[in-house]
C-alpha positions as CSV (number, residue, x, y, z in Angstrom):
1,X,97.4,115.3,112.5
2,X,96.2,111.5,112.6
3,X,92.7,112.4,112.3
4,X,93.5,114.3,109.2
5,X,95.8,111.7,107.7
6,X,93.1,108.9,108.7
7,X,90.3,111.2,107.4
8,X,92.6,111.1,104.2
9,X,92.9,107.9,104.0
10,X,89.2,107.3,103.9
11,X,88.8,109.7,101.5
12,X,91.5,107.5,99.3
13,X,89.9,104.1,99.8
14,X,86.5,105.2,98.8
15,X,88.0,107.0,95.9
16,X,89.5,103.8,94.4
17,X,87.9,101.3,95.6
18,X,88.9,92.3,107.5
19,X,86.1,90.2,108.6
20,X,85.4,91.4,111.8
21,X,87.7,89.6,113.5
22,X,90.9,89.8,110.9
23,X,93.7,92.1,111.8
24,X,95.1,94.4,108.8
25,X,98.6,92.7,109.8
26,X,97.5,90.0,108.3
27,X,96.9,91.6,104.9
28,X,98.9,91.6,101.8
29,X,101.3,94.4,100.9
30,X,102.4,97.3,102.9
31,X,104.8,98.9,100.6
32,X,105.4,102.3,102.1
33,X,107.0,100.6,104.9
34,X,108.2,97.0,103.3
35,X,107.2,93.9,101.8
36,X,105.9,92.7,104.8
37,X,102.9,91.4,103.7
38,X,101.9,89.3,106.2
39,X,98.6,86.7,106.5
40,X,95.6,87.5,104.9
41,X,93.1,85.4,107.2
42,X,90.2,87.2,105.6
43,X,91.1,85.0,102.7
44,X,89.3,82.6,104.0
45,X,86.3,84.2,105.2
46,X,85.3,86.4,102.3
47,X,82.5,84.1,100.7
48,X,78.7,84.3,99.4
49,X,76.2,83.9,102.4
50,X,74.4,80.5,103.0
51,X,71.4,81.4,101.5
52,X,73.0,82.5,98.2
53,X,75.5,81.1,95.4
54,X,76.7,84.2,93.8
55,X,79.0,87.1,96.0
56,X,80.9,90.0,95.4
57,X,83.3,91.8,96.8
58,X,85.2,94.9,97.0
59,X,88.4,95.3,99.3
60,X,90.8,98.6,99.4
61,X,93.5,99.2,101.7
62,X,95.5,102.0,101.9
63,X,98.7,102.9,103.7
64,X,100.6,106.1,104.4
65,X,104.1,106.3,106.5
66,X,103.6,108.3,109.7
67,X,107.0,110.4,108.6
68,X,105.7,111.1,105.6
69,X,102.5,112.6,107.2
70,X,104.7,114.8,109.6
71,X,107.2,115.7,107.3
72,X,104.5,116.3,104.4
73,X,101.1,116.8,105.2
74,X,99.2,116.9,102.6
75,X,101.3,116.4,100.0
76,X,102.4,112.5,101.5
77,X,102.2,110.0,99.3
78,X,99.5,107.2,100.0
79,X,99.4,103.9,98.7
80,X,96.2,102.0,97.5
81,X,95.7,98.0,96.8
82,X,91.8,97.3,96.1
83,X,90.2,93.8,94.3
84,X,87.0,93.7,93.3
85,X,85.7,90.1,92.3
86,X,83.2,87.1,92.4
87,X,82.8,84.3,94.1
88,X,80.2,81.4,93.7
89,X,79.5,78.5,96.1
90,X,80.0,75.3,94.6
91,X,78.7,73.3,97.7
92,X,78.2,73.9,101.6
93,X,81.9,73.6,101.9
94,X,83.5,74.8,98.8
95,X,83.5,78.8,97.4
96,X,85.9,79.8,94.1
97,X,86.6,83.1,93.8
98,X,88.0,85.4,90.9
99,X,89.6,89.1,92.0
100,X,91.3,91.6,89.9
101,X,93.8,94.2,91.7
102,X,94.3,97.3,90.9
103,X,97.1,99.8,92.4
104,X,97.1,103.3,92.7
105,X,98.7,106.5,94.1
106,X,98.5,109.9,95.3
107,X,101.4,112.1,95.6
108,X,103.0,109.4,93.4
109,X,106.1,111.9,92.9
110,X,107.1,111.9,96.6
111,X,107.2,108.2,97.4
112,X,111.2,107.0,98.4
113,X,113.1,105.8,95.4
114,X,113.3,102.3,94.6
115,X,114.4,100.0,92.3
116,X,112.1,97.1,93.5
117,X,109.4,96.3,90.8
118,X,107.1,95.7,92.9
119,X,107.7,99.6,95.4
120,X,105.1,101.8,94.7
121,X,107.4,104.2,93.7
122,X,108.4,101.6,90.9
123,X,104.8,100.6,89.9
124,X,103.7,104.4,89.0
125,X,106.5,105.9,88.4
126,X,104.5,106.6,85.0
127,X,100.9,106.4,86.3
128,X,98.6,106.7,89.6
129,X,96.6,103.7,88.3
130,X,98.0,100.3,87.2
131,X,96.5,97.0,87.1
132,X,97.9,94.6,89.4
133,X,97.8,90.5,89.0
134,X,94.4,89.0,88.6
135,X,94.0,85.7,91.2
136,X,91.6,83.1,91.5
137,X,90.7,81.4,94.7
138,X,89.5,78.2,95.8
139,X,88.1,78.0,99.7
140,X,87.3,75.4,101.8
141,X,85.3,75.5,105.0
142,X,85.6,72.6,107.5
143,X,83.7,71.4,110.9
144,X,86.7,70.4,112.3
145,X,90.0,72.2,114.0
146,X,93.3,71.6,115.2
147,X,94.5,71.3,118.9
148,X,91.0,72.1,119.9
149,X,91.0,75.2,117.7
150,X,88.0,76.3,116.4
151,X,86.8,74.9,112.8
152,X,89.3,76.0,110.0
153,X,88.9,77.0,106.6
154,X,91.5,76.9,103.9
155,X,92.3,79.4,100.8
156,X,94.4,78.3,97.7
157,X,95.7,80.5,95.6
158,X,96.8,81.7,92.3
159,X,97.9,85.0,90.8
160,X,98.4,85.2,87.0
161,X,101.5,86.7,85.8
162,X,100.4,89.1,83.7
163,X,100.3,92.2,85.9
164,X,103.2,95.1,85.4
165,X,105.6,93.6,87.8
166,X,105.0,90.1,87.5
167,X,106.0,91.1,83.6
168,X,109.0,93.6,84.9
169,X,110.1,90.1,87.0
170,X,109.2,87.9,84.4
171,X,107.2,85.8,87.1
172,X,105.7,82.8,86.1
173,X,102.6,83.1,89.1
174,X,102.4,83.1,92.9
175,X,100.7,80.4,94.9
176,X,99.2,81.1,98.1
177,X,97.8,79.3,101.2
178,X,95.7,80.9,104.1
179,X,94.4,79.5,107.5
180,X,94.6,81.1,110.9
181,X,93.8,78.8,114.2
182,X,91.7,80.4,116.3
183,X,90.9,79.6,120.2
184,X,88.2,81.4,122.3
185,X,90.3,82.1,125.3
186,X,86.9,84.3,126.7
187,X,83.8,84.9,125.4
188,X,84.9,88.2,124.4
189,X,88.9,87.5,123.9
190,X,90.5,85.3,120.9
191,X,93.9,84.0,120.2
192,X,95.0,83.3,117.0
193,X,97.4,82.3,114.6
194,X,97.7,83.1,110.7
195,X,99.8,80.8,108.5
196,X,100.7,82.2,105.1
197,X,103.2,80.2,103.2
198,X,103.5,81.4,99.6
199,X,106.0,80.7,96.4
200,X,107.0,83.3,93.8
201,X,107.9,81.1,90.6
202,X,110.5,82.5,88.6
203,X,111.1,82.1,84.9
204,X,114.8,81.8,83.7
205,X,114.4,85.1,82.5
206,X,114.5,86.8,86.1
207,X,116.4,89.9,86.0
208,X,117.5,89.0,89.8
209,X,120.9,87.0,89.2
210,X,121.3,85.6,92.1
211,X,117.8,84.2,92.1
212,X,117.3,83.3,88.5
213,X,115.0,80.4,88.1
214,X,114.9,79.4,91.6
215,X,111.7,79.7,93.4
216,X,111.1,82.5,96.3
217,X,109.8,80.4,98.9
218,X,108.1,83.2,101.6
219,X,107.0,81.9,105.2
220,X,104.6,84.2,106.8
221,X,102.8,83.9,110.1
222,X,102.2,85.0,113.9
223,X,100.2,85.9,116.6
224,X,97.1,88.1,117.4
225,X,94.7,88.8,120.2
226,X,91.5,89.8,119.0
227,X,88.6,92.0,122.1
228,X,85.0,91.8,120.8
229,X,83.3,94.8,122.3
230,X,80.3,93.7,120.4
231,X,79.5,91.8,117.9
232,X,80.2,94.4,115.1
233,X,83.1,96.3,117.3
234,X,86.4,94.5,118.1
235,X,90.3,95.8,118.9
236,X,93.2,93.7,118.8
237,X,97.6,93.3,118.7
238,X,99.1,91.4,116.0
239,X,103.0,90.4,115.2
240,X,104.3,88.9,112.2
241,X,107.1,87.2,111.1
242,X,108.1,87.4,107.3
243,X,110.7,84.5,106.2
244,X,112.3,84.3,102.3
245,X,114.2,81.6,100.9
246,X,115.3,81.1,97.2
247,X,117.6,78.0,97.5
248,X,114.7,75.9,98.9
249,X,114.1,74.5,95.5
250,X,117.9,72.8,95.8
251,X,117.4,71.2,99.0
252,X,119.1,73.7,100.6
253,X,116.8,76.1,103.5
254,X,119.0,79.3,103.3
255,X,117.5,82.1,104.2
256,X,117.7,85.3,102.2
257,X,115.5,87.4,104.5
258,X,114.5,86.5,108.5
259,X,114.6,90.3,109.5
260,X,111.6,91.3,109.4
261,X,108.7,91.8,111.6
262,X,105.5,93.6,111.8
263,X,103.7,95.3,115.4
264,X,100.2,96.2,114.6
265,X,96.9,97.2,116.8
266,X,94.1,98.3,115.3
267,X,90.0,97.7,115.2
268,X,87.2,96.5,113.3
269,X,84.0,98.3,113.1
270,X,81.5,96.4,110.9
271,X,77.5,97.0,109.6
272,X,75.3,95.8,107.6
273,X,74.2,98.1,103.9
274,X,70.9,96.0,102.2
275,X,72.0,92.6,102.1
276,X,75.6,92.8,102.2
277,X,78.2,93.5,105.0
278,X,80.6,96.4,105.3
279,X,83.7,96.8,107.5
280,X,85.9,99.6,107.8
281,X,89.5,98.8,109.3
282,X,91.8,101.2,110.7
283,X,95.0,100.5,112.1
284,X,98.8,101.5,113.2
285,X,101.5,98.9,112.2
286,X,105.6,99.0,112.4
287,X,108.0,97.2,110.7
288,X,111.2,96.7,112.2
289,X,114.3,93.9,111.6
290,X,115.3,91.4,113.8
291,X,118.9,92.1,113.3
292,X,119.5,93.6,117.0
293,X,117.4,94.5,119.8
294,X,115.8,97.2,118.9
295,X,113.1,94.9,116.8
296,X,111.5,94.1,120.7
297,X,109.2,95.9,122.0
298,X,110.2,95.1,125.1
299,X,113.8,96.9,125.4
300,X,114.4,100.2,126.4
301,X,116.1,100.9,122.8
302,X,113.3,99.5,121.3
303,X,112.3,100.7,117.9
304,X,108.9,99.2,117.8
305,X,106.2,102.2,116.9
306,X,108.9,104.9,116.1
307,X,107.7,107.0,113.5
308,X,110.3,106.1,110.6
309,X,108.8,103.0,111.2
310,X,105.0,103.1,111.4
311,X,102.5,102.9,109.0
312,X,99.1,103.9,108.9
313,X,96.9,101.5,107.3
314,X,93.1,102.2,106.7
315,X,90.7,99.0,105.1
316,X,87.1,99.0,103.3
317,X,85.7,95.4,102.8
318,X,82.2,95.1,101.4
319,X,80.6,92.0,100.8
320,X,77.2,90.7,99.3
């Protein structure tokens, strides 16, 4: 069964269209499951080569829950988020960047009801292609780390409201900022950390109430342990933490979601096509809450990797 719902899952991404070293935890968007979301760190890596000052790019992810696949086979509904885009480096140390994202769905009718704009099930509940927010990036490399870390680079950005649900939500745009700290622990082995604080800002036309105006205020980050087999082959364990807050803009740090959390192991297997670089990404992940003790996936009622909770999650990256 997983090798037919990861074989279908390929078939999806290459249909519609991270780096090595960047778990899929750390990605944007995994809706079948949640809005976990989590740190992109390949934000700040995706960038023309030295010897060039145009690059493009093409990213798809796609995610399917692991009860859906039992339950459904091939009739389970799979989720796909790809961005195609340019970038063009400004100096040795400065990249900009311009994606649009496009969503899409197959099996569209059997996705779990929702009445989030931004669920799957909301976004083609008319249509198995919609066009998401387009962004634009700005990315800085630097020679230098933090707590002896090695050098980091930076990723600012912003994602104009004009996509279905930003509309729906009457958004005014989402600001973004990447990094991930990285140590070599080995010369195979690497620690990291992703840091993804992010703001939704609202308009005083939000449909959400008890929201209204107020800026969403999102904290996301955690751990991962990244194995390099090779240079083109690496494994690795990532856990996430996703924080919301929509009082921050009062002075007040409420928050209106700390329950959720995100397991994920998965690999990397990377090549080179002409001049440009190709990485295909397969992982598991599970979301769970933090509400009891069930979230840790080190008690005996643990609810860590438990089907109703697990997602598979499959990524095409190509770069040139």
């Amino acid at each position: 069964m997983k090798k037919l719902v990861l074989l279908t899952l390929t078939v999806a991404s290459i249909a519609h269209a991270q780096n090595p070293a960047t778990p899929a935890a750390v990605v944007e968007a995994k809706p079948p499951v949640s809005a976990a979301g989590a740190v992109s760190v390949q934000e700040t890596q995706v960038a023309p080569t030295e010897a060039r000052k145009w690059g493009a790019l093409l990213i798809s992810e796609s995610f399917m829950g692991v009860d859906d696949a039992e339950r459904l086979g091939g009739t389970a509904p799979t989720h796909t988020v790809s961005q195609v885009g340019m970038n063009y480096k400004v100096s040795p140390t400065w990249t900009v960047e311009g994606r649009q994202t496009f969503s899409s769905a197959t099996n569209r009718e059997n996705f779990a009801p929702s009445s989030s704009a931004s669920n799957p099930a909301q976004i083609h509940r008319t249509q198995g292609l919609v066009a998401l927010d387009p962004m634009i990036i700005a990315k800085l490399k630097t020679a230098t780390g933090v707590l002896g870390s090695n050098p980091l680079s930076h990723a600012f950005r912003y994602e104009i409201p004009v996509g279905q649900a930003s509309r729906e939500l009457k958004r005014n745009g989402y600001l973004r900022y990447d990094t991930n700290l990285a140590w070599n622990t080995t010369p195979k082995l690497e620690t990291s950390f992703g840091i993804s604080p992010r703001v939704y800002l609202n308009s005083s036309e939000n449909p959400n109430a008890a929201v209204g105006s107020n800026a969403v205020y999102r904290w996301v980050g955690g751990p991962a342990l990244t194995y390099a087999f090779t240079d083109k082959v690496n494994a690795y364990a990532a856990y996430t933490v996703d924080a919301r807050s929509s009082t921050a803009d009062h002075g007040t740090l409420r928050f209106d979601q700390l329950n959720l959390a995100s397991h994920e192991i998965g690999m990397n297997l990377s090549t080179t096509l002409g001049q440009g670089n190709i990485t295909l990404n397969p992982a598991l992940s599970s979301d769970v809450t933090l509400d009891d003790g069930t979230s840790s996936i080190a008690t005996t009622d643990s609810r860590v990797f438990s089907h109703e909770n697990n997602t598979y999650y499959l990524a095409l990256t190509a770069t040139y």
